[in-house]
DRENDO-1510 file (C-alpha; in Angstrom, 1 decimal, always signed):
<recs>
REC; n; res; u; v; w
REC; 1; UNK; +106.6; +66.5; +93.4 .
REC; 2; UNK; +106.0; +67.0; +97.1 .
REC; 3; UNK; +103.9; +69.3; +98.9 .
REC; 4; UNK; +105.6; +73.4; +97.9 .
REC; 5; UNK; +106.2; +76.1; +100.6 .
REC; 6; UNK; +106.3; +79.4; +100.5 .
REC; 7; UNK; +108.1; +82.0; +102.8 .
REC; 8; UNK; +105.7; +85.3; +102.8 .
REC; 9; UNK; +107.9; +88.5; +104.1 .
REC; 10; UNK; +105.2; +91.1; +104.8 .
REC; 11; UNK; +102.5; +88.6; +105.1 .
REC; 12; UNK; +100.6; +90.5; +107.9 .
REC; 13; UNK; +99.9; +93.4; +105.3 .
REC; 14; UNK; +97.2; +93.4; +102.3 .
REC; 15; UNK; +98.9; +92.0; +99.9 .
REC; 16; UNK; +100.6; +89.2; +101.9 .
REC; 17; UNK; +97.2; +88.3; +103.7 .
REC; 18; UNK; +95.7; +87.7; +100.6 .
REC; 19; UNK; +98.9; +85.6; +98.9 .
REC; 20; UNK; +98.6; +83.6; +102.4 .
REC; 21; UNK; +94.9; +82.9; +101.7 .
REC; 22; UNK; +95.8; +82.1; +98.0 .
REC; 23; UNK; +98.1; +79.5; +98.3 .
REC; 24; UNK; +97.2; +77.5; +101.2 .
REC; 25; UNK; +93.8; +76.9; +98.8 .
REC; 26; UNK; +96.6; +75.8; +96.5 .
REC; 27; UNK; +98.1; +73.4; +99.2 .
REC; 28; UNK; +101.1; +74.6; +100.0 .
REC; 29; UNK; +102.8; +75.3; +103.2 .
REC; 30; UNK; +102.9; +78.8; +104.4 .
REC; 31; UNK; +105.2; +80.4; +106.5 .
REC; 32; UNK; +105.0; +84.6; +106.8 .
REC; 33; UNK; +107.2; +86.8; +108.6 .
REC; 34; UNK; +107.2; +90.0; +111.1 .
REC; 35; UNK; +109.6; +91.9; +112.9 .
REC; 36; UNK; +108.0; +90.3; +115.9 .
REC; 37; UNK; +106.0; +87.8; +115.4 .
REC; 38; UNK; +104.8; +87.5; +118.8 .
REC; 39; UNK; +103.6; +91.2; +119.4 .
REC; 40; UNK; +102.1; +91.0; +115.9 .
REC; 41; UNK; +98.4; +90.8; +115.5 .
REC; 42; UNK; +98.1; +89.5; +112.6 .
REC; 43; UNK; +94.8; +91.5; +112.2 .
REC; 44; UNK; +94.1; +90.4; +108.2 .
REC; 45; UNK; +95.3; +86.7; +108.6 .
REC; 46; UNK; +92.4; +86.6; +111.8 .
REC; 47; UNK; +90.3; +88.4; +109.4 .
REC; 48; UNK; +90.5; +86.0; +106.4 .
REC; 49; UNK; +90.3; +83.3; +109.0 .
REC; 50; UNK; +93.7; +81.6; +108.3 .
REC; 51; UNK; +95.9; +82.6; +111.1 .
REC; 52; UNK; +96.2; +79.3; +112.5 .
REC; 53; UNK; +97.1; +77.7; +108.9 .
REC; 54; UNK; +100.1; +80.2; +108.7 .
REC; 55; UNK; +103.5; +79.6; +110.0 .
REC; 56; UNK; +104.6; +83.0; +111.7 .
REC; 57; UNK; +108.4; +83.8; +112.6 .
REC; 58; UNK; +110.2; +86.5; +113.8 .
REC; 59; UNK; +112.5; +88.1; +110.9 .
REC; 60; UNK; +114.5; +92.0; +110.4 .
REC; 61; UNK; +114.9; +92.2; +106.5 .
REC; 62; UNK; +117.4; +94.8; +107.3 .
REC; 63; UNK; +119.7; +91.8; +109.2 .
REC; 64; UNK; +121.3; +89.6; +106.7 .
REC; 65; UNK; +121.6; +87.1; +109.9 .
REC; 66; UNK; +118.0; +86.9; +110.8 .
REC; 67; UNK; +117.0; +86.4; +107.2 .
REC; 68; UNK; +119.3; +83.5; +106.4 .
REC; 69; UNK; +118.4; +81.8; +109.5 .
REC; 70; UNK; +115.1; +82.1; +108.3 .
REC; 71; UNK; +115.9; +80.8; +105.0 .
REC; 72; UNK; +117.6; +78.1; +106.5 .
REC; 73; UNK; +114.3; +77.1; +109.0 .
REC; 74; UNK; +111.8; +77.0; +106.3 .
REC; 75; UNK; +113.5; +76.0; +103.7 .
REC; 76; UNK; +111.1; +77.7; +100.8 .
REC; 77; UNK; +110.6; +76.5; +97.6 .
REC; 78; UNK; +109.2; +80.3; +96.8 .
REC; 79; UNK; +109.8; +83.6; +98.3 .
REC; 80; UNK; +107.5; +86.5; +98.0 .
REC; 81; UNK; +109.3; +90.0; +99.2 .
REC; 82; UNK; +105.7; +92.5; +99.8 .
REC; 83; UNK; +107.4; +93.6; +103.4 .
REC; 84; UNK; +108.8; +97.2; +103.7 .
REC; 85; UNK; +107.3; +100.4; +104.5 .
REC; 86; UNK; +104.7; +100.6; +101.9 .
REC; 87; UNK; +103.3; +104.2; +102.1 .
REC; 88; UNK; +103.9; +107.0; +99.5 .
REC; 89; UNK; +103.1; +109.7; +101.5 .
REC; 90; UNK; +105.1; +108.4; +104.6 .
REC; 91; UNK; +107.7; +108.0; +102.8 .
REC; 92; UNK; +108.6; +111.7; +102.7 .
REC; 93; UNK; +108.7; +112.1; +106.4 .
REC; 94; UNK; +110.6; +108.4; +106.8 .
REC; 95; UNK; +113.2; +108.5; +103.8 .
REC; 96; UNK; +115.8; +106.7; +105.4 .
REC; 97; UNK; +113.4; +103.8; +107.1 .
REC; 98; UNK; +111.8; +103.6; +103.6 .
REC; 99; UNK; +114.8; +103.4; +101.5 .
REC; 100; UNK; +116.5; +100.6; +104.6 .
REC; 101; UNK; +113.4; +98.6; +104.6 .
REC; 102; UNK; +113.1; +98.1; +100.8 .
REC; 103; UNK; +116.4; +98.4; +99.2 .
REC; 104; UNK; +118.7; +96.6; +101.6 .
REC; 105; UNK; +115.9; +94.5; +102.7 .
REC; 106; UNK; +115.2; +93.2; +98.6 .
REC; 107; UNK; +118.8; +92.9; +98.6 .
REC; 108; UNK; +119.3; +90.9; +101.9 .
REC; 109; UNK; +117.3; +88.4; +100.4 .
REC; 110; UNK; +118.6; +87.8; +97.5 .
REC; 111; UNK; +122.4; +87.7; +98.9 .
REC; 112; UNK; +120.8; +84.9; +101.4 .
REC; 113; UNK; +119.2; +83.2; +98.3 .
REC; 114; UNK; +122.6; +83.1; +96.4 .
REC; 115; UNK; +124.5; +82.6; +99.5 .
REC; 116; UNK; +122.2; +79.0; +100.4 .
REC; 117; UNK; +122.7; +78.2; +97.0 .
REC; 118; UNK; +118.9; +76.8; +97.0 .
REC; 119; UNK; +116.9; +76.4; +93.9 .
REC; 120; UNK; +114.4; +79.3; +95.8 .
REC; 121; UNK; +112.3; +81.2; +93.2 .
REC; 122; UNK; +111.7; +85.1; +94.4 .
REC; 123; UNK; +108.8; +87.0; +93.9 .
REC; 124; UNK; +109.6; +91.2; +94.0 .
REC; 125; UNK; +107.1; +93.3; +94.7 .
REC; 126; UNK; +107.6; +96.2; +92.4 .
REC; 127; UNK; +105.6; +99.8; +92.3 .
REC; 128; UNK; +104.3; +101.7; +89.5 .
REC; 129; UNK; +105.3; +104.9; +91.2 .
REC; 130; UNK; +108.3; +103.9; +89.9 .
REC; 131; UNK; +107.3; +105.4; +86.2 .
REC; 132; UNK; +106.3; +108.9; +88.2 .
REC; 133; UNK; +104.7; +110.6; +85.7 .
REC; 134; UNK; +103.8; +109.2; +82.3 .
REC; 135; UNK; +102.0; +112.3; +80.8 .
REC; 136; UNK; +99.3; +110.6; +79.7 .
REC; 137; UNK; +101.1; +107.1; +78.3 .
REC; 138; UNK; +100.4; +103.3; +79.1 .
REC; 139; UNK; +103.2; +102.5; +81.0 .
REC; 140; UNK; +104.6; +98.9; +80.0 .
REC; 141; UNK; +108.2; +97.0; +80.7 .
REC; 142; UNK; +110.2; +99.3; +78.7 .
REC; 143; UNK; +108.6; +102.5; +80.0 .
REC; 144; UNK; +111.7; +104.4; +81.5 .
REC; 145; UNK; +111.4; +104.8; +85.3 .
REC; 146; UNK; +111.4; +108.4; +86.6 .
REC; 147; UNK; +111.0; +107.6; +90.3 .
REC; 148; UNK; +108.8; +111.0; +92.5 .
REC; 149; UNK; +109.1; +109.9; +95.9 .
REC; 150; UNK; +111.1; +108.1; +98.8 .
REC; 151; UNK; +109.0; +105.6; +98.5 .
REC; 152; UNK; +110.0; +105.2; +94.6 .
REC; 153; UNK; +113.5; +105.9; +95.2 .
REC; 154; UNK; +113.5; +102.2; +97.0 .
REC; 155; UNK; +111.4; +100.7; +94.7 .
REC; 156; UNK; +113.5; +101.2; +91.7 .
REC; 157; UNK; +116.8; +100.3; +93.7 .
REC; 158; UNK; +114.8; +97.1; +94.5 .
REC; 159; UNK; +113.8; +96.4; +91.1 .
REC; 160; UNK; +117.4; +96.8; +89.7 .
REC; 161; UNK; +119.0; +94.7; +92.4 .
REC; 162; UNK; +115.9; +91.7; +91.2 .
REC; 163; UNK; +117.4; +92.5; +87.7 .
REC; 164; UNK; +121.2; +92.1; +88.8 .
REC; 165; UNK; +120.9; +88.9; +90.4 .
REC; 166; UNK; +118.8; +87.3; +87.9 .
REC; 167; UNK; +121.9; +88.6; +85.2 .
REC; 168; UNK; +125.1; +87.7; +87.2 .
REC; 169; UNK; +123.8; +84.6; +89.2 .
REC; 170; UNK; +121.0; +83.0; +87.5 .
REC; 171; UNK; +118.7; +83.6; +90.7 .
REC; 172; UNK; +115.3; +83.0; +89.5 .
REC; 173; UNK; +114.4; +86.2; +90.6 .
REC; 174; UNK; +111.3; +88.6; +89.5 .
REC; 175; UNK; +109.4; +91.5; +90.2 .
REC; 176; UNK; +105.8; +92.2; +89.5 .
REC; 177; UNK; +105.3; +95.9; +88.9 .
REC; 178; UNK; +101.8; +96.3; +90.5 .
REC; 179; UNK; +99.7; +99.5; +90.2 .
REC; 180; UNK; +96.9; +100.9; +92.5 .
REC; 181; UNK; +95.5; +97.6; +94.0 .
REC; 182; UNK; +92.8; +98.0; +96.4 .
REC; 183; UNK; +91.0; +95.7; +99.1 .
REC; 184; UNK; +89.1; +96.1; +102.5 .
REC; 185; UNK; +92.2; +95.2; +104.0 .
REC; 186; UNK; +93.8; +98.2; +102.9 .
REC; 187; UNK; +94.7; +100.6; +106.4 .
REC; 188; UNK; +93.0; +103.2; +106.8 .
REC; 189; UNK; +95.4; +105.8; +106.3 .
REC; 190; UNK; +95.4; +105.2; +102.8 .
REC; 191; UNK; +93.0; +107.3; +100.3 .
REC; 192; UNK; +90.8; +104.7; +99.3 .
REC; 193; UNK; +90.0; +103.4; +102.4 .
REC; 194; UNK; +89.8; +107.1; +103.8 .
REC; 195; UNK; +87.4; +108.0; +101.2 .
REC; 196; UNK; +84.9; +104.3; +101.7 .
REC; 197; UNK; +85.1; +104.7; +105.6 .
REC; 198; UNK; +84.0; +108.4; +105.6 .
REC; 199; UNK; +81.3; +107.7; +103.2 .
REC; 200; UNK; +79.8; +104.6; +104.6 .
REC; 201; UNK; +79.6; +106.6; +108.2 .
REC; 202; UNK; +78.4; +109.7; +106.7 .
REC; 203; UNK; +75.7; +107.6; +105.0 .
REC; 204; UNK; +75.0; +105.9; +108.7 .
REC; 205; UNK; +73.9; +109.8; +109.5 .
REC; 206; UNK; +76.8; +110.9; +111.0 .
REC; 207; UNK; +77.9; +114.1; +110.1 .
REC; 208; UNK; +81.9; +113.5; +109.3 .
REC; 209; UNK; +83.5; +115.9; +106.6 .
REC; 210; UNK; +85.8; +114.2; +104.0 .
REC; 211; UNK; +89.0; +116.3; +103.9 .
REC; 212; UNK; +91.1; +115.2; +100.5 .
REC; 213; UNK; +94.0; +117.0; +99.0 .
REC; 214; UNK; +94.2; +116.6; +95.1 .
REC; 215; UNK; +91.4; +115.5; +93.4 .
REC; 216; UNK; +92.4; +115.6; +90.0 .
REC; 217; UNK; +95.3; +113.0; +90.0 .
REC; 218; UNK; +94.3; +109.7; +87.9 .
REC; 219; UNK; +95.0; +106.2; +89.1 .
REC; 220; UNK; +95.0; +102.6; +87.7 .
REC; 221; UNK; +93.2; +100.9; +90.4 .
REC; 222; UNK; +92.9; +97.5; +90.6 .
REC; 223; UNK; +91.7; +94.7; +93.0 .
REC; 224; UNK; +93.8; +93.3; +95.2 .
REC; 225; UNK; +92.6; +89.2; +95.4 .
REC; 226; UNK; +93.0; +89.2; +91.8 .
REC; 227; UNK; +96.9; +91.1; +92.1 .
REC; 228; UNK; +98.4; +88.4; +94.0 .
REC; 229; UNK; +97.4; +85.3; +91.7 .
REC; 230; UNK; +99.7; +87.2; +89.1 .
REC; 231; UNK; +102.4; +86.9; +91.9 .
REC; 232; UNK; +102.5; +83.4; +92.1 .
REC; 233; UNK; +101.7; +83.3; +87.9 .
REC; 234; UNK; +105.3; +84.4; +87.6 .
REC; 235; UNK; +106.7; +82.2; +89.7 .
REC; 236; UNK; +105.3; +79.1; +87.8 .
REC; 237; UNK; +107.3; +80.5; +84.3 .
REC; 238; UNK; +110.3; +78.8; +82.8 .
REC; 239; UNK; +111.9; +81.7; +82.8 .
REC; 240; UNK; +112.0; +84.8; +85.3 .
REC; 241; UNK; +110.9; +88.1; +84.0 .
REC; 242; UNK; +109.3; +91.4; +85.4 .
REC; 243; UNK; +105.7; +92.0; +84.4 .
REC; 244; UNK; +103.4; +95.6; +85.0 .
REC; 245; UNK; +100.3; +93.9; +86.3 .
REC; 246; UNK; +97.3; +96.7; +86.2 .
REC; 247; UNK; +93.6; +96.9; +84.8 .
REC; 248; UNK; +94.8; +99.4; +81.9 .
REC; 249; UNK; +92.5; +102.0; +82.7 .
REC; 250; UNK; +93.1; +105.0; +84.7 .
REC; 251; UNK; +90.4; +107.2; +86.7 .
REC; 252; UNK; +90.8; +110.1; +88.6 .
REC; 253; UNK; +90.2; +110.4; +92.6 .
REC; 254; UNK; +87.2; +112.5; +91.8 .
REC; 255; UNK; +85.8; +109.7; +90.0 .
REC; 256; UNK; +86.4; +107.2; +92.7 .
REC; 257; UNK; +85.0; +110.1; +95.4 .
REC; 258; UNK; +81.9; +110.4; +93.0 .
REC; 259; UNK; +81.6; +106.8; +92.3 .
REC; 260; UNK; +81.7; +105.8; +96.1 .
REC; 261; UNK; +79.0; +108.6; +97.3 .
REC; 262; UNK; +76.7; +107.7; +94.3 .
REC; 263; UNK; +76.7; +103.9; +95.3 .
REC; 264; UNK; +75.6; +105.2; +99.1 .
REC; 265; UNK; +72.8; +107.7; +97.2 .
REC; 266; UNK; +74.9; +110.8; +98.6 .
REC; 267; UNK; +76.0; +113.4; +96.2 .
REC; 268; UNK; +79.9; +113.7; +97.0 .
REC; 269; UNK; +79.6; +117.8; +96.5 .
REC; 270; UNK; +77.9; +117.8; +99.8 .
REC; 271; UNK; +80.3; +116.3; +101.6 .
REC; 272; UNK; +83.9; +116.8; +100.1 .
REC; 273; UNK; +86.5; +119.5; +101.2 .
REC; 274; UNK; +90.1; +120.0; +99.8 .
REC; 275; UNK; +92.7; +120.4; +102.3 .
REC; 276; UNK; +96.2; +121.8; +100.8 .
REC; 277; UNK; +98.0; +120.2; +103.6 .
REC; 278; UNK; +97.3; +117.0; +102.1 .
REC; 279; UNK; +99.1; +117.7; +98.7 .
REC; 280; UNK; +102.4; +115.7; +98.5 .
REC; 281; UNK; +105.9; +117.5; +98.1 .
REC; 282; UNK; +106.0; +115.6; +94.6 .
REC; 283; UNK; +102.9; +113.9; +92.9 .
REC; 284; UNK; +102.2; +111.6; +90.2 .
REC; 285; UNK; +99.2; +113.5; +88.0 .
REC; 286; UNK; +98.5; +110.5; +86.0 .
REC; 287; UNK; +98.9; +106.4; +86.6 .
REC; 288; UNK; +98.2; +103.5; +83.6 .
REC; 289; UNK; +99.7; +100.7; +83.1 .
REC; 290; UNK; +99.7; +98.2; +80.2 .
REC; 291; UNK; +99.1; +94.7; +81.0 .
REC; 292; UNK; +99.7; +92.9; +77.8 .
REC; 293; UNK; +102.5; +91.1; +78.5 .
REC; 294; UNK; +101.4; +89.5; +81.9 .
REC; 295; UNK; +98.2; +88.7; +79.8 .
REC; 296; UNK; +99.4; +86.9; +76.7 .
REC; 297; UNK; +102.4; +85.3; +79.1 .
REC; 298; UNK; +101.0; +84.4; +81.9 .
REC; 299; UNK; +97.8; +84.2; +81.0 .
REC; 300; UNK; +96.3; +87.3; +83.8 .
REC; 301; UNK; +93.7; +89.7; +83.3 .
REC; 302; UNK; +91.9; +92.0; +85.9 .
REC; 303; UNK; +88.2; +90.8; +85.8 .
REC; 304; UNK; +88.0; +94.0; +88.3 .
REC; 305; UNK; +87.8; +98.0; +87.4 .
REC; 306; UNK; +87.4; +101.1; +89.9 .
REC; 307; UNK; +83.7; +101.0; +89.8 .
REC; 308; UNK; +83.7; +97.1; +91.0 .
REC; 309; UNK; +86.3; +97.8; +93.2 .
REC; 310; UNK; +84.7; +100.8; +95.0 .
REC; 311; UNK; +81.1; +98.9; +94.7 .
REC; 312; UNK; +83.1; +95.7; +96.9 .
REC; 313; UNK; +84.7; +98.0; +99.4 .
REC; 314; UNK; +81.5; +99.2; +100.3 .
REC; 315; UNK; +79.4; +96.3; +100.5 .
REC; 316; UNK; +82.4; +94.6; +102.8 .
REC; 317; UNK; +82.1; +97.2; +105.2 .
REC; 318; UNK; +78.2; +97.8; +105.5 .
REC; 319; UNK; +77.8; +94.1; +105.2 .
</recs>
């Protein structure tokens, strides 16, 4: 067996940073892709200190073209699909660039796949918000998707297409269905990462207000390092399957508020306002998954809950 590569689409985002980081510790040969590879930053590949260990090209999922020449120029032995607009809330005011950059994107691929006719495994990045809402139930393999969002419109396209070619083709093809999964990398304009930021500076003695909409919803939040070696788990099966890879235990956002300000000595009270222009269209009220089946198959568990999470976050950033 010779050295493996791996072709990263989204690698310049959380996730795909962190997969980068994983697998060249692994040994393999790492190649990432941007819609412009040479305006990119690369911001958390300079970060985690392996931008010069990655192989960067230029590649528009939503151009069949451009992603089988880029198929054809790196010649992966494993593909891992975590590009795509990835915000909930954006999705609402970006449908159409939501639903282009994951559904036909997901589905680019795979027709490039098929159409090389390489022995390419492909990694899916899936989305819980693809349950909606659960009511209060563990959400596992079987649990019926009731997509709430843009956003989770494209998802569950994406996760059926994973399905289709796997059935008709025999494309190993998979798709990890990945709750809440959090990391300093995360941008800023998601909650988490709103909520640690305005905390650490408020704790600094500057006098910022933390503006939240609802507080009440409850999340399965995980940590991201730990999400992405479940990626690459399912790529090492003998046979392709979809797994839910989460913690198993949901908190709400005032928890996570009130667990971040307690770990700075603030009381959150003080410093919290709710903002109804915040509150999504549609939300999800409650988030769990059950990760039993990535656990007794592949052998995955999050060592990581909120509290750990939260307690990591802030020690990156004051550190």
């Amino acid at each position: 067996m010779g050295q493996k590569t791996a072709l990263i689409c989204g690698i310049s985002g959380q996730d795909g940073a962190y997969l980068a980081q994983f697998l060249l510790n692994k040994g393999y040969v790492v190649s990432g892709t941007s819609r412009d590879a040479q305006m990119s930053s690369f911001q958390n590949l300079v970060r985690l200190g392996i931008r010069e260990e990655v192989k960067l090209e230029s590649m528009a999922l939503n151009d069949f073209r451009s992603v089988l020449q880029i198929l054809h120029k790196t010649e992966p032995d494993e593909v891992y699909n975590l590009a795509g607009q990835s915000s909930v809330g954006l999705s609402f005011e970006l449908p159409v660039e939501t639903l282009e950059s994951i559904a036909t994107g997901t589905l680019n691929l795979l027709e490039a796949i098929r159409f090389t006719g390489a022995p390419i495994k492909f990694y899916n990045a899936g989305s819980s918000e693809c349950f909606g809402d659960t009511d209060t139930i563990t959400a596992d393999e079987l649990t019926p998707f009731r997509p709430r969002s843009p956003y989770a419109v494209a998802k569950f396209a994406a996760f059926w297409e994973v399905a289709n070619y796997r059935e008709a083709y025999g494309i190993f093809a998979c798709s990890g269905i990945l709750f809440n999964h959090e990391s300093p990398l995360r941008p800023g304009r998601f909650v988490t990462q709103k909520i640690v930021a305005t905390a650490c500076k408020i704790a600094q003695g500057h006098s910022h207000k933390l503006q939240l909409g609802n507080i009440n919803i409850k999340r399965d939040w995980g940590w991201a390092p730990e999400y992405v070696q479940a990626m690459h788990l399912m790529l090492q099966q003998p046979q392709a399957d979809d797994y839910v890879i989460a913690t198993g235990n949901s908190y709400s956002l005032e928890a996570f508020v009130m667990e971040t300000f307690n770990c700075l000595g603030l009381n959150w009270q003080d410093h919290v306002t709710s903002d109804s222009s915040l509150f999504r269209p549609t939300d999800i009220t409650y988030s769990c998954g059950n990760p039993s089946k990535a656990e007794k198959k592949l052998g995955w568990k999050a060592q990581y809950k909120m509290p750990e999470v939260v307690r990591m976050m802030i020690e990156n950033r004051l550190g």
